[in-house]
MMTF fields as JSON, N, C-alpha, C and O atoms, coordinates in Angstrom:
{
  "mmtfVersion": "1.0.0",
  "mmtfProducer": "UNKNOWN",
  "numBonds": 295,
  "numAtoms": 296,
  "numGroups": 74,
  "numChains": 1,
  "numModels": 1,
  "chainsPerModel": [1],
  "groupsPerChain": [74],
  "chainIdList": ["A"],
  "bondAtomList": [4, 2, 8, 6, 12, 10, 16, 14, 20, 18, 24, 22, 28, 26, 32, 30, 36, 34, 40, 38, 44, 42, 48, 46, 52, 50, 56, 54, 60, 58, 64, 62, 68, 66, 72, 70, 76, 74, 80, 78, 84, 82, 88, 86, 92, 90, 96, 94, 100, 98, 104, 102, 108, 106, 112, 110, 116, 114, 120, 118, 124, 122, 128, 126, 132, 130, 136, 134, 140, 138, 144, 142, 148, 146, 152, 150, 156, 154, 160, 158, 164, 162, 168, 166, 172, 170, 176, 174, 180, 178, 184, 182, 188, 186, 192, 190, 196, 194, 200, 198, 204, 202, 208, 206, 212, 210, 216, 214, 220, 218, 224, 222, 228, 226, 232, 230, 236, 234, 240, 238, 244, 242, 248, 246, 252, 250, 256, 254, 260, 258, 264, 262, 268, 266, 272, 270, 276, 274, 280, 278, 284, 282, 288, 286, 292, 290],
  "bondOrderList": [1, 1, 1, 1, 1, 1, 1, 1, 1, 1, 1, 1, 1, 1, 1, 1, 1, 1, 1, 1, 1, 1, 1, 1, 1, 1, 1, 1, 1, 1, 1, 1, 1, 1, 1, 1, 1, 1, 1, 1, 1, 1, 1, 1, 1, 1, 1, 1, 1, 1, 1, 1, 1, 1, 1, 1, 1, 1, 1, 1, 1, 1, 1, 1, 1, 1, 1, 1, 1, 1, 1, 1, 1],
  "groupList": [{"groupName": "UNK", "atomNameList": ["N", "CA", "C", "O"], "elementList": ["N", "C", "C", "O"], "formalChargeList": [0, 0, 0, 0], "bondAtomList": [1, 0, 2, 1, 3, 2], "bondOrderList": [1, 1, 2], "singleLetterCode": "X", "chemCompType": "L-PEPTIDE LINKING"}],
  "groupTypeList": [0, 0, 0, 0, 0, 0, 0, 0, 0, 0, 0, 0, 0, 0, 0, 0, 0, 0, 0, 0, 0, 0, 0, 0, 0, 0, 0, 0, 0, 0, 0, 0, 0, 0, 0, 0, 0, 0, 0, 0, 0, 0, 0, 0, 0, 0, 0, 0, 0, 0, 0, 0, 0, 0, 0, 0, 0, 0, 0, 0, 0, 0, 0, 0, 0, 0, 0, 0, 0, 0, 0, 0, 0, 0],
  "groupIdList": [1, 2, 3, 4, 5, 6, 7, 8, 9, 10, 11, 12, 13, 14, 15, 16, 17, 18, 19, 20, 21, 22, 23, 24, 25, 26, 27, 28, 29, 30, 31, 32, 33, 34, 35, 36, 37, 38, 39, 40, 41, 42, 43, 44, 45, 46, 47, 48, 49, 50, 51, 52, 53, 54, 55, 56, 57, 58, 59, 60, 61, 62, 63, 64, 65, 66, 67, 68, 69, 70, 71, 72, 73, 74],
  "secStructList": [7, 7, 1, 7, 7, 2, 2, 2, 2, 2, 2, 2, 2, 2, 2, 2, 2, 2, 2, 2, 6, 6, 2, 2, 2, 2, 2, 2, 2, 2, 2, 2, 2, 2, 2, 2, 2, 2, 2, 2, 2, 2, 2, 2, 2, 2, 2, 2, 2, 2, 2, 7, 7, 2, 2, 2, 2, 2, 2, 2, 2, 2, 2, 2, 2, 2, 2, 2, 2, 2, 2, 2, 7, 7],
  "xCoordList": [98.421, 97.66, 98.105, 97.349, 99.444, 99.716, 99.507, 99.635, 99.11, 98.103, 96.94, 96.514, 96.295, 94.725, 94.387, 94.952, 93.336, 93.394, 92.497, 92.317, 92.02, 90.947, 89.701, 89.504, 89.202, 87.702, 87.799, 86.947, 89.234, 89.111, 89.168, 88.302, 89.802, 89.063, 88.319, 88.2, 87.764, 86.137, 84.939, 83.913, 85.242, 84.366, 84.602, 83.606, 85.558, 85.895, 85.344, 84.861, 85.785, 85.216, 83.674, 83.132, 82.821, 81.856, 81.015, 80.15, 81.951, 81.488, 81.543, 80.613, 82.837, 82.944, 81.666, 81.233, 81.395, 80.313, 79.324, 78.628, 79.087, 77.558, 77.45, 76.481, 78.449, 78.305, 78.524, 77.997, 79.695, 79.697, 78.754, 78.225, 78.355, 77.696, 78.724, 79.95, 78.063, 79.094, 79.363, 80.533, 78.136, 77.76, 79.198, 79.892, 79.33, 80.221, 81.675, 82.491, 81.897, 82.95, 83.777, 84.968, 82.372, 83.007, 83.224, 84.005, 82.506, 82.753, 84.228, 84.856, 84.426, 85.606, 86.93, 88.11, 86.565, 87.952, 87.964, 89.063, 86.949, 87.01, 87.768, 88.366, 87.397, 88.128, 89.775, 90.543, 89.908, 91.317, 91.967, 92.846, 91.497, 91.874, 92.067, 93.22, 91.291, 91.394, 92.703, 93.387, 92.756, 93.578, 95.39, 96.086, 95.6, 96.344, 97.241, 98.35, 95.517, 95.93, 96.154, 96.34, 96.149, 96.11, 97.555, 98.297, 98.014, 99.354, 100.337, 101.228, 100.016, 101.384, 101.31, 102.283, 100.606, 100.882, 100.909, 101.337, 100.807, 101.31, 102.889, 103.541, 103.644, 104.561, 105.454, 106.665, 104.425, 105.412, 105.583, 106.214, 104.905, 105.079, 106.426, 107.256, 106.654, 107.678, 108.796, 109.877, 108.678, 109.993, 110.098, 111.306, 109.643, 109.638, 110.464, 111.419, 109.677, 110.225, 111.68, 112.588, 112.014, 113.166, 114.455, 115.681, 113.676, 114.925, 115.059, 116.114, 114.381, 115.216, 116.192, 116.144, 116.95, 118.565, 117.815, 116.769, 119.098, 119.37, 118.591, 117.743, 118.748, 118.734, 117.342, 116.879, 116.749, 115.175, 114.434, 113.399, 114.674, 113.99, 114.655, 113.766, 115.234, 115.38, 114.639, 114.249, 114.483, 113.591, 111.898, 110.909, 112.166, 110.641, 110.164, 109.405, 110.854, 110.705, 110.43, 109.579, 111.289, 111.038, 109.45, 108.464, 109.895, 108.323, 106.912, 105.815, 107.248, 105.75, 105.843, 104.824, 106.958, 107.068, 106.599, 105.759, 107.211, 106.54, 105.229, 104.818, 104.073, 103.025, 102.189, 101.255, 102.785, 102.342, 102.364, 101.493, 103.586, 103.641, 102.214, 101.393, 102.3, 101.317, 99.966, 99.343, 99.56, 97.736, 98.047, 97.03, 99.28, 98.91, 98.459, 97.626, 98.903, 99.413, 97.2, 96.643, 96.55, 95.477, 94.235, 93.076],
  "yCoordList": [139.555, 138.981, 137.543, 136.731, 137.233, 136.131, 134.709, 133.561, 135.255, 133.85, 134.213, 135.264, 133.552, 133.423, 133.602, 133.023, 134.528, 134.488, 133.312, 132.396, 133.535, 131.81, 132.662, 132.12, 133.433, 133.63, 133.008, 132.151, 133.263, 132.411, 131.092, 130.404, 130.447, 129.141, 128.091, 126.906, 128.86, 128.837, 129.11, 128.441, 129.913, 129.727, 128.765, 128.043, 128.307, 127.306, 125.725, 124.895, 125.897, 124.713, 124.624, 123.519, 125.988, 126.157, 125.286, 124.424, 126.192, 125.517, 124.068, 123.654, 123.406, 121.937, 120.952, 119.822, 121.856, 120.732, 120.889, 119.905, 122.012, 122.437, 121.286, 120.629, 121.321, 120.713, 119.494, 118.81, 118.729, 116.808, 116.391, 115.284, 117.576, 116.861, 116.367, 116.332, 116.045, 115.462, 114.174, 113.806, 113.031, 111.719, 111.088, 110.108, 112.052, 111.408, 112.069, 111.705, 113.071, 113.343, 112.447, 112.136, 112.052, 111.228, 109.523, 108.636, 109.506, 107.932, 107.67, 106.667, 109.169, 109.123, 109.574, 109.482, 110.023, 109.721, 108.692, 108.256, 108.018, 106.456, 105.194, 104.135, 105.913, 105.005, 105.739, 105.414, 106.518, 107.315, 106.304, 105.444, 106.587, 106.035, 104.279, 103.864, 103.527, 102.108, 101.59, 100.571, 102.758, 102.745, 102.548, 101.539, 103.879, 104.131, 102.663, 102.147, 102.556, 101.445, 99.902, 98.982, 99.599, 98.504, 98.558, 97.581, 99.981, 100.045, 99.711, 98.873, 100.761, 100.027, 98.796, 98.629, 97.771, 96.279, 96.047, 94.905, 96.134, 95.663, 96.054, 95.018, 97.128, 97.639, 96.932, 96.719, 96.664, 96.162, 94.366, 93.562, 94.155, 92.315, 92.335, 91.447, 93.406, 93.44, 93.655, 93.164, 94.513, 94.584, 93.091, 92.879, 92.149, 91.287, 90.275, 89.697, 90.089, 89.211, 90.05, 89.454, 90.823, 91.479, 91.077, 90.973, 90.969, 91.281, 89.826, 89.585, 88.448, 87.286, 86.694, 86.586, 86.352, 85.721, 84.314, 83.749, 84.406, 83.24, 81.948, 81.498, 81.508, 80.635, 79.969, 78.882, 81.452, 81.335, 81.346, 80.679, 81.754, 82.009, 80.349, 79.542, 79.999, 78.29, 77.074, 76.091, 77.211, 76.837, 76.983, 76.253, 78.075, 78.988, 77.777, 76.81, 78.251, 77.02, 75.796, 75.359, 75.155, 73.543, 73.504, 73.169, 74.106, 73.647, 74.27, 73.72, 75.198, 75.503, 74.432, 74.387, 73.717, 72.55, 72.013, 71.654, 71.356, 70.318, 70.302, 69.165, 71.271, 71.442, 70.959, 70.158, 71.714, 71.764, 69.961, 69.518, 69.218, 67.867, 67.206, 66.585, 67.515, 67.214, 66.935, 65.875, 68.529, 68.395, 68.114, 68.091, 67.929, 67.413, 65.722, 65.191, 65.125, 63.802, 63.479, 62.403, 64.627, 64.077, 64.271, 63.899],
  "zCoordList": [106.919, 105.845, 105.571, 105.038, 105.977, 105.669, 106.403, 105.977, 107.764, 108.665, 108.926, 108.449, 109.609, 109.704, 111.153, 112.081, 111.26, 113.186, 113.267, 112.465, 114.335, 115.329, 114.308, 113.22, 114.488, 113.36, 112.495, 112.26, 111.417, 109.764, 110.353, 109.814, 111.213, 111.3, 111.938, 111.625, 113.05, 113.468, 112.064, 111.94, 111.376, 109.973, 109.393, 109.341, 108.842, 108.618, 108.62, 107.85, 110.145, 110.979, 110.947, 110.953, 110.906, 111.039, 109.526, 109.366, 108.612, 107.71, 106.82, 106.127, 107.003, 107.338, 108.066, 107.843, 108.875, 110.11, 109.215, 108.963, 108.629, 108.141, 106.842, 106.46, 106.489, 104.918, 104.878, 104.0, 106.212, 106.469, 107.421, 107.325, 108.803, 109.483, 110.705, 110.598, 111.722, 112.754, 112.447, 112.555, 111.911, 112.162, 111.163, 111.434, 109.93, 109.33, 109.198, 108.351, 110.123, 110.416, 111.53, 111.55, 112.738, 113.618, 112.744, 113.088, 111.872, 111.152, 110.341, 110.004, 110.216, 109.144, 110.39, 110.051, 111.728, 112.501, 113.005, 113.348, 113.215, 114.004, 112.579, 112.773, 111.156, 110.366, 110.004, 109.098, 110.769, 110.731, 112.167, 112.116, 112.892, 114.275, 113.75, 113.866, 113.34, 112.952, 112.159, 112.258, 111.309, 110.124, 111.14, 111.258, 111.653, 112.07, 113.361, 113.497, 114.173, 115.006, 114.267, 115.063, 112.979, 112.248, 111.832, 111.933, 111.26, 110.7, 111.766, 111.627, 113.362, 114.046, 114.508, 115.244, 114.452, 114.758, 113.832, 114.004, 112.715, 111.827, 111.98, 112.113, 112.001, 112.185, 113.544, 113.593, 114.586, 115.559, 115.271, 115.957, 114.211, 113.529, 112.771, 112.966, 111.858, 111.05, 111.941, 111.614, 113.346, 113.734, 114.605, 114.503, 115.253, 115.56, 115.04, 115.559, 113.365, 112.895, 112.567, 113.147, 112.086, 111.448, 112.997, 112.955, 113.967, 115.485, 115.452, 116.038, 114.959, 115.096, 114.413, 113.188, 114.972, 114.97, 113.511, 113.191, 113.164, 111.998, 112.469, 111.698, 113.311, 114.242, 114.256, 113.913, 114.971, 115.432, 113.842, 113.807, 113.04, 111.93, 111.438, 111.711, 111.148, 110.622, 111.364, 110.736, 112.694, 113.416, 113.213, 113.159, 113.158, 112.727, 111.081, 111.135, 109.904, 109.27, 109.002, 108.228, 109.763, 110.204, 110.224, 109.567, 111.495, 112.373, 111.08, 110.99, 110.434, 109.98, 108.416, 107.728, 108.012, 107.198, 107.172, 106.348, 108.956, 109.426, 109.626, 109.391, 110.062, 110.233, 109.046, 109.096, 107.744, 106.435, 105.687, 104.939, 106.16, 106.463, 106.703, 106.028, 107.6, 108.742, 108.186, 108.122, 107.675, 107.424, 105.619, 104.926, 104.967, 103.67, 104.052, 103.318, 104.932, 104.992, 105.375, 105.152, 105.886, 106.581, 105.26, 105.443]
}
């Protein structure tokens, strides 16, 4: 009594489709899938920046200063 065989959730399922439909079940995994693929690059940006040395990140600075220099001056 305490799990469910494949019938309870083939009904289930059955009844899910009946009541969203495929069109917006597949709309809502393709915005699951988007979601997901947005978070890990986002995720692999943070480890990027987090893995450079003192160094590269003071550099990194300058230069986007200097840039900022740059198009105030135009």
């Amino acid at each position: 009594m305490g799990s469910f065989s494949i019938w309870h959730w083939l009904i289930v399922l059955a009844i899910v489709l009946v009541i969203f439909g495929t069109k917006k079940l597949r709309n809502a995994g393709g915005d699951l899938g988007g979601a997901i693929k947005n978070f890990k690059s986002a995720m692999k940006e943070g480890e990027e920046g987090a893995a450079k040395t003192p160094e590269q990140l003071a550099d990194q600075q300058k230069q986007n200063s200097s840039t900022n220099s740059e198009q105030n001056k135009v």
